[in-house]
N, C-alpha and C positions, 0 to 999 in steps of 0.2 A: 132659097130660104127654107129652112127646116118648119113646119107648123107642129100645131099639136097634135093632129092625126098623124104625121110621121112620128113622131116621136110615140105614140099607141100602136104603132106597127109592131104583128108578132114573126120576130125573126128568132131563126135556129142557132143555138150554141151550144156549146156542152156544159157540162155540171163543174168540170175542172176551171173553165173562161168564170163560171158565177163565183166560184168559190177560190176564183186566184190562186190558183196553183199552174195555170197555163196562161199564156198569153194569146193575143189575138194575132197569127202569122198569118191567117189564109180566108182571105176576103171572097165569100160566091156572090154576084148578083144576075142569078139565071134568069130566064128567058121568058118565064114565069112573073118576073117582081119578085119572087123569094129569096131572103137573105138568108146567107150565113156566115157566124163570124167561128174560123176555127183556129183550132193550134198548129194546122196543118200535117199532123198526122192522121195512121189510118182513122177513122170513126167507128165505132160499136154503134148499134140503134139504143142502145139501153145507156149509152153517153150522153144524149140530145137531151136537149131540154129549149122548150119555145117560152121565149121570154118577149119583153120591149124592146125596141130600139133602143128607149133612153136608157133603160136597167145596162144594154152593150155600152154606152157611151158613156154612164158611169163608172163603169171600171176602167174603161182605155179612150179617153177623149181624142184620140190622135184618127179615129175612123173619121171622126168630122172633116176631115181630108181626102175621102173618096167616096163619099156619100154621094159625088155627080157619078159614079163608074155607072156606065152603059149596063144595059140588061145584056147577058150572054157575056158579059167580064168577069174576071176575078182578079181580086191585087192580093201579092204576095210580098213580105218582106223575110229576113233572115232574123231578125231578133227588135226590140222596141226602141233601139235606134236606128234602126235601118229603113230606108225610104221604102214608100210602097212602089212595088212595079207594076203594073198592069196590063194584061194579055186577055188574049180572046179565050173565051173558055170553051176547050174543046170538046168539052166528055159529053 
């Protein structure tokens, strides 16, 4: 069950995920607790922007689906109908 301290959690996205121009393909939940929801291409530092859980889930409700992924996971899919996969994250 999600509270409202999860939903105040500050996770990492890009400016393109805020502003809908990209969508969310590539799920991080490192080792740390830190999220990120990305487009799954490369990242710029000057791309990032720390936002809310919820501000992520109002753009793309469909993460509410992998929100159990283990720390040291990442889910990945191909486009926003495509199921998430989930793997150990290696990096």
């Amino acid at each position: 069950m999600i509270t409202n301290q999860d939903l105040n959690k500050a996770v990492f996205t890009l400016k393109s995920v805020i502003n809908r121009t990209d969508s969310i393909l590539y799920i991080v939940h490192d080792d740390d607790d830190e999220w990120q929801f990305l487009n799954g291409h490369t990242v710029s530092p000057q791309d990032i922007m720390i936002v809310s859980l919820q501000q992520v889930i109002n753009i793309d409700a469909t993460i509410l689906q992998i929100l159990d992924l283990a720390m040291g996971y990442v889910a990945n899919r191909i486009n926003l109908n495509s199921e998430w996969e989930i793997s150990r994250n290696l990096e």
